[in-house]
Chimera marker file (.cmm) of the C-alpha trace (Angstrom):
<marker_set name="trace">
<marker id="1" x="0.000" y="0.000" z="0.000" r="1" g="1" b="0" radius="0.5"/>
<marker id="2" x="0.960" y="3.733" z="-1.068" r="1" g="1" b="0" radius="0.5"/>
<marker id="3" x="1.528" y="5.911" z="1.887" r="1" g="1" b="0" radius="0.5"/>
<marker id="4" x="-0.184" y="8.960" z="1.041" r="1" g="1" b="0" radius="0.5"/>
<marker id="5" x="0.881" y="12.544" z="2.330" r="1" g="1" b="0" radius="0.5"/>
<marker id="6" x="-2.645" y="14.290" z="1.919" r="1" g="1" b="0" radius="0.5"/>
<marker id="7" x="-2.262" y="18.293" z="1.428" r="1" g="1" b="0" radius="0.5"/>
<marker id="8" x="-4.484" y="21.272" z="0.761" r="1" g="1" b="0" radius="0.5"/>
<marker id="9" x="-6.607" y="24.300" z="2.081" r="1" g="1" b="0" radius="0.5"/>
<marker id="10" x="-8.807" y="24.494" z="5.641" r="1" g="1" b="0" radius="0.5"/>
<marker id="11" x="-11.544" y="22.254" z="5.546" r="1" g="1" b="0" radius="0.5"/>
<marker id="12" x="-11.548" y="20.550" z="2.105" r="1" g="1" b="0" radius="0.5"/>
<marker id="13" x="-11.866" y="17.229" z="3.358" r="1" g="1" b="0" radius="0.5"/>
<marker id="14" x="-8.604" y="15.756" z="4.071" r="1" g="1" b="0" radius="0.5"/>
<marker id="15" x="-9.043" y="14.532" z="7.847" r="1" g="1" b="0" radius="0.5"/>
<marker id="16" x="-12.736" y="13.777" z="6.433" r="1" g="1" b="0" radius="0.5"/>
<marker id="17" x="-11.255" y="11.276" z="3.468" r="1" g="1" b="0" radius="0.5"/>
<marker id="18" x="-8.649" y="10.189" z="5.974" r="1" g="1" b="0" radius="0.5"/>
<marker id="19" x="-11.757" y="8.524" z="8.049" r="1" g="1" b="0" radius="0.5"/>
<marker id="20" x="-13.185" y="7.116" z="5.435" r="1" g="1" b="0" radius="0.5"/>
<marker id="21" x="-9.703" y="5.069" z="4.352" r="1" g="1" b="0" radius="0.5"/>
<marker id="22" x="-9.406" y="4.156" z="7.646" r="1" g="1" b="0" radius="0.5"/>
<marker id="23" x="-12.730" y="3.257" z="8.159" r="1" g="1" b="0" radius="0.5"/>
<marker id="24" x="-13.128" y="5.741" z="11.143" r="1" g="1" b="0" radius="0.5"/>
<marker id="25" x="-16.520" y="7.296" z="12.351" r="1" g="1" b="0" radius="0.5"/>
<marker id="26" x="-16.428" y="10.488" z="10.949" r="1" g="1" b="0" radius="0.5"/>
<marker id="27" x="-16.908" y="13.333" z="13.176" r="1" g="1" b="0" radius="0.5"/>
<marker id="28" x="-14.918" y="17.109" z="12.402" r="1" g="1" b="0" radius="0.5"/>
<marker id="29" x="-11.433" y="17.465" z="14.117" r="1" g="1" b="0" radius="0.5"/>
<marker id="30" x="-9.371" y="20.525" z="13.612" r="1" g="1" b="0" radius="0.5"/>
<marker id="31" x="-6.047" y="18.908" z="12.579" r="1" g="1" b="0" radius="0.5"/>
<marker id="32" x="-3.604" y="20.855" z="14.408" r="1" g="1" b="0" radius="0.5"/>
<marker id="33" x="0.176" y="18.884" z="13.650" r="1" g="1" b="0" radius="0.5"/>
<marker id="34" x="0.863" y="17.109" z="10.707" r="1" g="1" b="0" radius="0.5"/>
<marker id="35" x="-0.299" y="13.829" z="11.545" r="1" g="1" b="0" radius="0.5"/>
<marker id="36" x="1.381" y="10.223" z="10.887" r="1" g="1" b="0" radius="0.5"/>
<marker id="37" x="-0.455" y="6.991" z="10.174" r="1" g="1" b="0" radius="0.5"/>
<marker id="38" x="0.341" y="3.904" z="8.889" r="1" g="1" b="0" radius="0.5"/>
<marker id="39" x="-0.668" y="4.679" z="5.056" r="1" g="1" b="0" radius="0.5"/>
<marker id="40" x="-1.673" y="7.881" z="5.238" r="1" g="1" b="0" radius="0.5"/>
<marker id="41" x="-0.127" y="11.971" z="6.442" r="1" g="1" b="0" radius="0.5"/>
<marker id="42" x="-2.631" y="14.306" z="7.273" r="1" g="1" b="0" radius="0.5"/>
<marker id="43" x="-1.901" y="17.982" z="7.695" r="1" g="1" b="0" radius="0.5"/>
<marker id="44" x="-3.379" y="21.126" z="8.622" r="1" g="1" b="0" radius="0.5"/>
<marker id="45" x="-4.655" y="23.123" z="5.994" r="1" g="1" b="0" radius="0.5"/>
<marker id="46" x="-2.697" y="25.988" z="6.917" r="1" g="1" b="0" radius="0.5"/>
<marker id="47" x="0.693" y="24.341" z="6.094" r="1" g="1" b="0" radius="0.5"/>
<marker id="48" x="-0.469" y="24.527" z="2.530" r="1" g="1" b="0" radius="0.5"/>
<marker id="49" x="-2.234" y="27.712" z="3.043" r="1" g="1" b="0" radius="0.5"/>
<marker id="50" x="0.817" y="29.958" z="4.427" r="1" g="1" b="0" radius="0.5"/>
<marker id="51" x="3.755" y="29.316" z="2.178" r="1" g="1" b="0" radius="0.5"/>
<marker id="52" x="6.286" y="30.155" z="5.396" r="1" g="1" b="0" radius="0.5"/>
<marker id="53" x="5.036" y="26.577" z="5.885" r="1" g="1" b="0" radius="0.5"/>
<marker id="54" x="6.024" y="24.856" z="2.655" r="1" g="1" b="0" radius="0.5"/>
<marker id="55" x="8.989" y="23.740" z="3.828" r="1" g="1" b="0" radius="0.5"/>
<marker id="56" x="6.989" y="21.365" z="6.482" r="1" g="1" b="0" radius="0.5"/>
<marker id="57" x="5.035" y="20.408" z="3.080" r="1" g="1" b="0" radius="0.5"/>
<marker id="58" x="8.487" y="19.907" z="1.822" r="1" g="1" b="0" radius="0.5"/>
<marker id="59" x="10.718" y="17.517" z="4.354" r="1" g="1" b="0" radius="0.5"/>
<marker id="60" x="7.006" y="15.756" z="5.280" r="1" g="1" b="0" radius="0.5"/>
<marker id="61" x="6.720" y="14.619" z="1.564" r="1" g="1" b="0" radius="0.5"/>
<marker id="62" x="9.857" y="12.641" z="1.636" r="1" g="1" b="0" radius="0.5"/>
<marker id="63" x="8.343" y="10.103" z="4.375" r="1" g="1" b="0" radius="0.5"/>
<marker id="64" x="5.243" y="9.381" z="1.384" r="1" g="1" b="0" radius="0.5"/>
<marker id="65" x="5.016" y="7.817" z="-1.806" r="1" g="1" b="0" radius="0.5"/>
<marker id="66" x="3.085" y="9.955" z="-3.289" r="1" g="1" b="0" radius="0.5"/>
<marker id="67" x="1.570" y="13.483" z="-2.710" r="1" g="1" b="0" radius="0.5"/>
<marker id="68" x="-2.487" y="14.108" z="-2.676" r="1" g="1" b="0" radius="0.5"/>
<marker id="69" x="-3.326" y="17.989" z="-3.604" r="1" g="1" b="0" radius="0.5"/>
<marker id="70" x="-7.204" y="18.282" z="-2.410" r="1" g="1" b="0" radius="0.5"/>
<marker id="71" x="-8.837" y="21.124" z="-3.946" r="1" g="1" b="0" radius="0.5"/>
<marker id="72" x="-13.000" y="21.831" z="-2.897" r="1" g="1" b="0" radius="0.5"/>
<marker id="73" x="-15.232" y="22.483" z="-5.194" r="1" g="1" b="0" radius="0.5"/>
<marker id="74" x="-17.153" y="25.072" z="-2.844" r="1" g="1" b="0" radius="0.5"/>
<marker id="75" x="-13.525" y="26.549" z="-2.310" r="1" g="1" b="0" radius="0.5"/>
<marker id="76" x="-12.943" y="28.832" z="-5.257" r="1" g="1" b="0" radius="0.5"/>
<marker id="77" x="-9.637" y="30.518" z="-3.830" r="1" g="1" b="0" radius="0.5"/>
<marker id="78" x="-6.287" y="29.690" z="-5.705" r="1" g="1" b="0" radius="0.5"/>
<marker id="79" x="-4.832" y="27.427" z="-2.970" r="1" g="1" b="0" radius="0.5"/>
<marker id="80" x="-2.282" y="26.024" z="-4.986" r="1" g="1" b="0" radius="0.5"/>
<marker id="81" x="0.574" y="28.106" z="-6.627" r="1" g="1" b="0" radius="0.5"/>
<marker id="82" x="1.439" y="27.311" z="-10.460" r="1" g="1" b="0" radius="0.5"/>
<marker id="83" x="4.114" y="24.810" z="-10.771" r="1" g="1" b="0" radius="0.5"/>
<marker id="84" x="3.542" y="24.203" z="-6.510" r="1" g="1" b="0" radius="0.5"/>
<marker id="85" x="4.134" y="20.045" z="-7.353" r="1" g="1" b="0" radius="0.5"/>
<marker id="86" x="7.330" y="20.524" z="-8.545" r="1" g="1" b="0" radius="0.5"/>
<marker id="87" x="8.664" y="21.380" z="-4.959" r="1" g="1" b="0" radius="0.5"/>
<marker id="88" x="8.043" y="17.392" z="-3.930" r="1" g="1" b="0" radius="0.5"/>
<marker id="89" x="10.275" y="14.426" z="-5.020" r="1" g="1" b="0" radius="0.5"/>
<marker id="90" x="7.311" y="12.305" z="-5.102" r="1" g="1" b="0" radius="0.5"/>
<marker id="91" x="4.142" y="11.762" z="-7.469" r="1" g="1" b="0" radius="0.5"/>
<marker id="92" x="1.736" y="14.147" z="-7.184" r="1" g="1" b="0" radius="0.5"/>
<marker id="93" x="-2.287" y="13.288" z="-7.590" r="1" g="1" b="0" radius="0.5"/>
<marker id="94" x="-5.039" y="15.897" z="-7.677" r="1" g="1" b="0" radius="0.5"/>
<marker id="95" x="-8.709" y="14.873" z="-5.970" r="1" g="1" b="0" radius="0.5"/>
<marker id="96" x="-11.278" y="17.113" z="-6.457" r="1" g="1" b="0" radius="0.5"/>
<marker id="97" x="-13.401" y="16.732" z="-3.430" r="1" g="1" b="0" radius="0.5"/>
<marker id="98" x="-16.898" y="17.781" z="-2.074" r="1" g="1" b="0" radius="0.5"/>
<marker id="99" x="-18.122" y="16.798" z="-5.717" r="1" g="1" b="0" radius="0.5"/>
<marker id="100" x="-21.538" y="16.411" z="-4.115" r="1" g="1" b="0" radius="0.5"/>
<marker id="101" x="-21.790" y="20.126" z="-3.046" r="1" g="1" b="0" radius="0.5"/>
<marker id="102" x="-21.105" y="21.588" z="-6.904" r="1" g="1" b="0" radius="0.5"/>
<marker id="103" x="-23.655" y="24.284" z="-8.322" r="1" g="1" b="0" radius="0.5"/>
<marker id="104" x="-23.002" y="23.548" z="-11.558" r="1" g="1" b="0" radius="0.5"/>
<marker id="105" x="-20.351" y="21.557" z="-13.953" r="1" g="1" b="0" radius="0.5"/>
<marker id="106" x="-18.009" y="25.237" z="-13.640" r="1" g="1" b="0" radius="0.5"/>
<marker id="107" x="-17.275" y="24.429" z="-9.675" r="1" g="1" b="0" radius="0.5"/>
<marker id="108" x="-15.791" y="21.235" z="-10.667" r="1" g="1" b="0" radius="0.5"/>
<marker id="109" x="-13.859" y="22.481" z="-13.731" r="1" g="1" b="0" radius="0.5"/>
<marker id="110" x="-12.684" y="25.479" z="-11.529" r="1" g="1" b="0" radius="0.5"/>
<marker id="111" x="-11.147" y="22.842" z="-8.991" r="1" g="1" b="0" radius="0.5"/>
<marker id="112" x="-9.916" y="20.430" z="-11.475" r="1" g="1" b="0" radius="0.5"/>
<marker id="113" x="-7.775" y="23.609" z="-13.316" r="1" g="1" b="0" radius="0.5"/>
<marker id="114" x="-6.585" y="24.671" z="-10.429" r="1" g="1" b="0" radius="0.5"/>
<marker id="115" x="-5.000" y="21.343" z="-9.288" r="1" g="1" b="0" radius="0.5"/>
<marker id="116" x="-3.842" y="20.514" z="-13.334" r="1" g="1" b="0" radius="0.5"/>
<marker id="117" x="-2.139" y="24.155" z="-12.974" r="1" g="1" b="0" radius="0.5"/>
<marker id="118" x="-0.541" y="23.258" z="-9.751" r="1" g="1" b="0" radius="0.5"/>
<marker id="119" x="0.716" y="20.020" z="-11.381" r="1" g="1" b="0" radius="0.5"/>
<marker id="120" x="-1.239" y="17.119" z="-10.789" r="1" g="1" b="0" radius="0.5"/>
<marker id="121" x="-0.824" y="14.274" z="-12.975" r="1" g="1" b="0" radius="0.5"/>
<marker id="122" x="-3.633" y="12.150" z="-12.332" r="1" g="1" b="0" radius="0.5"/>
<marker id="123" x="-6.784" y="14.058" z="-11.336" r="1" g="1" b="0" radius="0.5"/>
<marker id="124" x="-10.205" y="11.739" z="-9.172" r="1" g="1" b="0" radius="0.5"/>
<marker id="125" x="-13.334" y="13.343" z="-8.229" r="1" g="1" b="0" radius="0.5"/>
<marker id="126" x="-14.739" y="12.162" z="-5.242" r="1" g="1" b="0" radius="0.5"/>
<marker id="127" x="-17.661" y="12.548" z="-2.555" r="1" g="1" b="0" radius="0.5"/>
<marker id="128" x="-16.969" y="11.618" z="1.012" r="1" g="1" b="0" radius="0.5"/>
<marker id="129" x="-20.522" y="10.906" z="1.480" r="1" g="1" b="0" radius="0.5"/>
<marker id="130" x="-22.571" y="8.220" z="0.630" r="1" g="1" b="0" radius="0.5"/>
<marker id="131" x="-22.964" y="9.103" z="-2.572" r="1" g="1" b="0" radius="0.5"/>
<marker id="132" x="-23.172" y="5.950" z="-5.604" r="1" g="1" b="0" radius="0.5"/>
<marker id="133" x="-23.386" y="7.925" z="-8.095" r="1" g="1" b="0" radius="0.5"/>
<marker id="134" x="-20.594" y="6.919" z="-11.077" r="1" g="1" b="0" radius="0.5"/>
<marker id="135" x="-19.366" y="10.506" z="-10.961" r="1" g="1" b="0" radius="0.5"/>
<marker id="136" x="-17.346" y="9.403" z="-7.250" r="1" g="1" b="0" radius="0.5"/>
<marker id="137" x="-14.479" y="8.224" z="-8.129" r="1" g="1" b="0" radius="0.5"/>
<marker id="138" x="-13.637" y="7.719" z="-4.306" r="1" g="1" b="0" radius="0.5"/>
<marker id="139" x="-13.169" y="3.964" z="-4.835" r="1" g="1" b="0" radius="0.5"/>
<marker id="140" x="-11.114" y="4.299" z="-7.428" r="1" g="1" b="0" radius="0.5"/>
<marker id="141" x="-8.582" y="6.710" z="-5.405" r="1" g="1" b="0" radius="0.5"/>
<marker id="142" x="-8.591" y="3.963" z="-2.227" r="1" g="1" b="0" radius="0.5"/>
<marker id="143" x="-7.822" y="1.043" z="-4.803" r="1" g="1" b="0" radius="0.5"/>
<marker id="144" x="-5.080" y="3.259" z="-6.288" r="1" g="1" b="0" radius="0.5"/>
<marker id="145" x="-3.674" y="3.763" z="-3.013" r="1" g="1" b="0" radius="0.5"/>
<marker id="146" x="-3.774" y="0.182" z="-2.048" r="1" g="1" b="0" radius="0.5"/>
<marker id="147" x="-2.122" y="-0.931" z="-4.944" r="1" g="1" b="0" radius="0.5"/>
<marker id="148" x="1.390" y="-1.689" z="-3.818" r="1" g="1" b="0" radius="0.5"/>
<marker id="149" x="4.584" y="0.484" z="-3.921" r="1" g="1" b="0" radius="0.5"/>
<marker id="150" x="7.014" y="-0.715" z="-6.807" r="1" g="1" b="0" radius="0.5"/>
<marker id="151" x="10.750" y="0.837" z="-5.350" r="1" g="1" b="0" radius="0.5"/>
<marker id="152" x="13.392" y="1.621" z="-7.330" r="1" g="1" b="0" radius="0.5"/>
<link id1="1" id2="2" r="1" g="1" b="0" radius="0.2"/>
<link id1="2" id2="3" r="1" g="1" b="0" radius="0.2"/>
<link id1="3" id2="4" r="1" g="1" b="0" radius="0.2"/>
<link id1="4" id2="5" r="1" g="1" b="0" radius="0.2"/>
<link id1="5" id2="6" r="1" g="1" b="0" radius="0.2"/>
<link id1="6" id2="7" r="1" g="1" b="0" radius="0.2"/>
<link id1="7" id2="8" r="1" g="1" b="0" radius="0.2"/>
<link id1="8" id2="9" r="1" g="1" b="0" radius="0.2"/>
<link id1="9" id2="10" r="1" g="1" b="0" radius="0.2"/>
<link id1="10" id2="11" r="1" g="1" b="0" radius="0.2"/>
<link id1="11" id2="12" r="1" g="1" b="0" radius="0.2"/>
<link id1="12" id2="13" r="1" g="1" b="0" radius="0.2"/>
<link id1="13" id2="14" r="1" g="1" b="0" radius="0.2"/>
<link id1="14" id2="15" r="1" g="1" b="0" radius="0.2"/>
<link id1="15" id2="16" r="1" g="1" b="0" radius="0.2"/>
<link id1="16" id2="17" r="1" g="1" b="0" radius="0.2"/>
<link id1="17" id2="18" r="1" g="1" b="0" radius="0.2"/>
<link id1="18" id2="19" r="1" g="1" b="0" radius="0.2"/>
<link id1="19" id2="20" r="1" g="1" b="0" radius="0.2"/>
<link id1="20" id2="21" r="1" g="1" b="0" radius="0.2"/>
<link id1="21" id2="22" r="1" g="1" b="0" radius="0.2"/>
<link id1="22" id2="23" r="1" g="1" b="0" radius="0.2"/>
<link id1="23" id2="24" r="1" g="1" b="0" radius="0.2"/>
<link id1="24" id2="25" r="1" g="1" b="0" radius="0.2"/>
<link id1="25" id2="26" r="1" g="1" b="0" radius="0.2"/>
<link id1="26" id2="27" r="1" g="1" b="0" radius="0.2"/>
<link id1="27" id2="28" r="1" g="1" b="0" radius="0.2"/>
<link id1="28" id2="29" r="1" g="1" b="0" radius="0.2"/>
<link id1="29" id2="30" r="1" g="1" b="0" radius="0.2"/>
<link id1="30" id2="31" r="1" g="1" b="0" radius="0.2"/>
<link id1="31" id2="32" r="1" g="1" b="0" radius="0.2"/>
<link id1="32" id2="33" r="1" g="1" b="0" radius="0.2"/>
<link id1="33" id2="34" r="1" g="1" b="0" radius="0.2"/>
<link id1="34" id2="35" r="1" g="1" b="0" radius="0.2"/>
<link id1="35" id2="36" r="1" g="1" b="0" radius="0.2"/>
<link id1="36" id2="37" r="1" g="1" b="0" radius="0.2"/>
<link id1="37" id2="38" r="1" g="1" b="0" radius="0.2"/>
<link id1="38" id2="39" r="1" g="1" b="0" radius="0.2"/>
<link id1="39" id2="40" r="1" g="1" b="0" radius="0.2"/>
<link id1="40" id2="41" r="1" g="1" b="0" radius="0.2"/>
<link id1="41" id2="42" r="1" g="1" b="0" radius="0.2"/>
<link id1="42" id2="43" r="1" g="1" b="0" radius="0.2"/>
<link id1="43" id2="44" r="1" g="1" b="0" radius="0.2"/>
<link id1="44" id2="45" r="1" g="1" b="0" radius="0.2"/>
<link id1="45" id2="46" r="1" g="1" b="0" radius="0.2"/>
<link id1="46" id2="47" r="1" g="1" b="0" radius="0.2"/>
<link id1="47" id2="48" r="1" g="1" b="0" radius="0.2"/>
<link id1="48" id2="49" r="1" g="1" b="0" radius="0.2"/>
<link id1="49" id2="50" r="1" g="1" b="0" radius="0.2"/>
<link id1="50" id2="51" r="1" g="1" b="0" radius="0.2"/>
<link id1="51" id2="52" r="1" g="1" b="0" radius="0.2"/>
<link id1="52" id2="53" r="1" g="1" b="0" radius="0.2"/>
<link id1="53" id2="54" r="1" g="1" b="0" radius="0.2"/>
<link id1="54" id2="55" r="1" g="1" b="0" radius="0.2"/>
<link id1="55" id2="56" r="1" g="1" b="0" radius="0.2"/>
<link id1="56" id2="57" r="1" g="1" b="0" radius="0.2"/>
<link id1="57" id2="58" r="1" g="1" b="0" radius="0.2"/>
<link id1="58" id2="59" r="1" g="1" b="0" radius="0.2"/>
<link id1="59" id2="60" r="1" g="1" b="0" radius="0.2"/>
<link id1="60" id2="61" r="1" g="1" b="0" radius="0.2"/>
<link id1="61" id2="62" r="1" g="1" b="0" radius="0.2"/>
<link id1="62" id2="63" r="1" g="1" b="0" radius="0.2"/>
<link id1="63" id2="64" r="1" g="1" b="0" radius="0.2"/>
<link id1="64" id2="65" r="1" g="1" b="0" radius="0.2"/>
<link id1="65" id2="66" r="1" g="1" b="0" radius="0.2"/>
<link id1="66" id2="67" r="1" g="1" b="0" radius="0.2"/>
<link id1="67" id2="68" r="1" g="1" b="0" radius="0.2"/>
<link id1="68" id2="69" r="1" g="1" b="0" radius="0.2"/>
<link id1="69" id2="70" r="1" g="1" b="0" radius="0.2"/>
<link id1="70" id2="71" r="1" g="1" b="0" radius="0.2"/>
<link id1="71" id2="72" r="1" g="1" b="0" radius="0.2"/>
<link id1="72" id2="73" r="1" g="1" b="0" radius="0.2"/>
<link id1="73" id2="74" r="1" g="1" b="0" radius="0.2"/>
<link id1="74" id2="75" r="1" g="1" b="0" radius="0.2"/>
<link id1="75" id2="76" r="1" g="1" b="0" radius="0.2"/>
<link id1="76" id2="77" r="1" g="1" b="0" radius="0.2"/>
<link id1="77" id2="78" r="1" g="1" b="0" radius="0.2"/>
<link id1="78" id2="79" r="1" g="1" b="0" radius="0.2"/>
<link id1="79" id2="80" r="1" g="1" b="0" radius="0.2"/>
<link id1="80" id2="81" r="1" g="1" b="0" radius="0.2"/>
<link id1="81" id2="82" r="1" g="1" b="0" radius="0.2"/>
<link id1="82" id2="83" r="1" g="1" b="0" radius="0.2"/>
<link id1="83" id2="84" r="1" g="1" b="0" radius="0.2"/>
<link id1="84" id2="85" r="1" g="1" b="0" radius="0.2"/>
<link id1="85" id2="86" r="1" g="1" b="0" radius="0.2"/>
<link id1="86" id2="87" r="1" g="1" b="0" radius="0.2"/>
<link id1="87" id2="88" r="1" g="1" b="0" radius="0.2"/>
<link id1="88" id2="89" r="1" g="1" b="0" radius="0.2"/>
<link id1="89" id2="90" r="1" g="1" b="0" radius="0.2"/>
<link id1="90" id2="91" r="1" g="1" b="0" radius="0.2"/>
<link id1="91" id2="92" r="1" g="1" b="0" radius="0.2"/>
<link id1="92" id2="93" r="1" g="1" b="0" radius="0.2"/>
<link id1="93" id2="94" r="1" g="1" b="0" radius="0.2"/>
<link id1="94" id2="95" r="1" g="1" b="0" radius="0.2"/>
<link id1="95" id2="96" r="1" g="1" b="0" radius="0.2"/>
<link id1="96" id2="97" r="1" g="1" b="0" radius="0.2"/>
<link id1="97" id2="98" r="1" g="1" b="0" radius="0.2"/>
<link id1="98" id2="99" r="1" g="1" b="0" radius="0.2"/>
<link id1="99" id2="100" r="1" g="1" b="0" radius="0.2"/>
<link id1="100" id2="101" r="1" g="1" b="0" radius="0.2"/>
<link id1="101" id2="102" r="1" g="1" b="0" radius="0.2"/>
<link id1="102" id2="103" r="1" g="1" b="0" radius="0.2"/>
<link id1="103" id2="104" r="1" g="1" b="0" radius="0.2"/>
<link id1="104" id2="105" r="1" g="1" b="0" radius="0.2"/>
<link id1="105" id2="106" r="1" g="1" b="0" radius="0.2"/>
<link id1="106" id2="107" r="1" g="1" b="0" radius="0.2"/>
<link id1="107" id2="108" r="1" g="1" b="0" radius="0.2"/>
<link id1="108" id2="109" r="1" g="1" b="0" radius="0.2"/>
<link id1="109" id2="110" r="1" g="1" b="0" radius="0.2"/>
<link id1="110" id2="111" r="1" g="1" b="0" radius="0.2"/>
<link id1="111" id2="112" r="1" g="1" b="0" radius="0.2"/>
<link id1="112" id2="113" r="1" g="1" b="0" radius="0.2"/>
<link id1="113" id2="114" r="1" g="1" b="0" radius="0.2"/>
<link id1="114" id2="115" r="1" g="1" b="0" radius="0.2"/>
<link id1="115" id2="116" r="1" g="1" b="0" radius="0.2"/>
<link id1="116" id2="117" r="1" g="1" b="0" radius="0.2"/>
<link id1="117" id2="118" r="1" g="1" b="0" radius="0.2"/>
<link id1="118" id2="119" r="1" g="1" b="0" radius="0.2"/>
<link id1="119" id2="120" r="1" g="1" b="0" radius="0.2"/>
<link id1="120" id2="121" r="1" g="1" b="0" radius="0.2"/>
<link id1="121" id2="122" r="1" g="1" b="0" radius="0.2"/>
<link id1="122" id2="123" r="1" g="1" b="0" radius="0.2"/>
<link id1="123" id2="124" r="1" g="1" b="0" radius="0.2"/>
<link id1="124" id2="125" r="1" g="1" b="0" radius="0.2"/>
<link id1="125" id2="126" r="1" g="1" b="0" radius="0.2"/>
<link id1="126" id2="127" r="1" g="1" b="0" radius="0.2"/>
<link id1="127" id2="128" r="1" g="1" b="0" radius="0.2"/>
<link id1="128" id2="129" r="1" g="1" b="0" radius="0.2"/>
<link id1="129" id2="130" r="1" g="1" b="0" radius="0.2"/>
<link id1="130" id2="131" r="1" g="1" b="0" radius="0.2"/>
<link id1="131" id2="132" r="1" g="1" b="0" radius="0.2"/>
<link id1="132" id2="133" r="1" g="1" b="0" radius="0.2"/>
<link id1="133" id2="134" r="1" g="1" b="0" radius="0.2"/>
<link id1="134" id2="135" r="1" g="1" b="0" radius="0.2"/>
<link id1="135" id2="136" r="1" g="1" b="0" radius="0.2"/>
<link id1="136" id2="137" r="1" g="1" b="0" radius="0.2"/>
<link id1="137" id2="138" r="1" g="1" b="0" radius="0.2"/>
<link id1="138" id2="139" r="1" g="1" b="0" radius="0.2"/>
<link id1="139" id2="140" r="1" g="1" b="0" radius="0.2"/>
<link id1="140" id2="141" r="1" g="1" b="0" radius="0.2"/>
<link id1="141" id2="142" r="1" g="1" b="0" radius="0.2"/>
<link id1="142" id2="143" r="1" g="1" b="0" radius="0.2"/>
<link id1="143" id2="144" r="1" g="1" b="0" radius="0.2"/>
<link id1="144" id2="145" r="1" g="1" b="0" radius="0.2"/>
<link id1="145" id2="146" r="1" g="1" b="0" radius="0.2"/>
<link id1="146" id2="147" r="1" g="1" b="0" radius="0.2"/>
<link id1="147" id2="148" r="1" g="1" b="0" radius="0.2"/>
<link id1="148" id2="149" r="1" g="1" b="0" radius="0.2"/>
<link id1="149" id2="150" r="1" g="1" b="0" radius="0.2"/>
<link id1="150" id2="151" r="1" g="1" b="0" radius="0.2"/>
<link id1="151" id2="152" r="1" g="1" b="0" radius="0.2"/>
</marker_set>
């Protein structure tokens, strides 16, 4: 299994989709210290929100895999920086999350450019809710992250 280092604004669902992979009851907690599990980083939104904190982003990375950018749809702030992947060693994906909240096809675009612009290669949409429809591509992300880790 990947060990995923899971990055991006205040509140757009990173603790949240942390729960769900570890099948935890989901209930809101402030994450206050980048926080180490056994497949999974979580940290607080304002490491990637105040770049005086990249450099935590930075030297955190290098105990992943791979790098999640989470981008909101209801969130339409530039989070990410142009060209802010390139500052990891590591593979960067881009989820789109809160798909479930969208007024219209332009929130999800919005979020989806924003995370292609930052440098995600591979982009998922998903919906930490119950939510079936095919347009969640949440089980798709947690397969991808269970597949194993090929080292060089």
């Amino acid at each position: 299994m990947k060990k995923a280092f899971l990055v991006g604004a205040v509140g757009c669902g990173k603790t949240t989709f942390k729960q769900v992979m570890m099948n935890e009851k989901r209930s809101y907690d402030k994450t206050q210290a980048i926080e180490f599990f056994n497949n999974l980083i979580d940290s607080p939104g304002e490491f990637t929100e105040h770049r005086r904190m990249y450099s935590a982003l930075n030297v955190t990375a290098n105990s992943s895999d791979l790098v999640v950018m989470m981008q909101s749809v209801s969130d339409h702030r530039q989070i990410f920086s142009p060209g802010f992947a390139r500052m990891f060693l590591k593979p960067v994906s881009g989820v789109v999350t809160k798909i479930d909240l969208a007024k219209d096809e332009g929130d999800i675009e919005f979020a989806k450019d924003q995370l292609i612009l930052a440098g995600a290669t591979k982009i998922y949409y998903i919906s930490n809710v119950e939510d079936p429809s095919p347009e969640n591509e949440i089980q798709q992300l947690i397969d991808y992250l269970k597949e194993d880790v090929v080292k060089k």
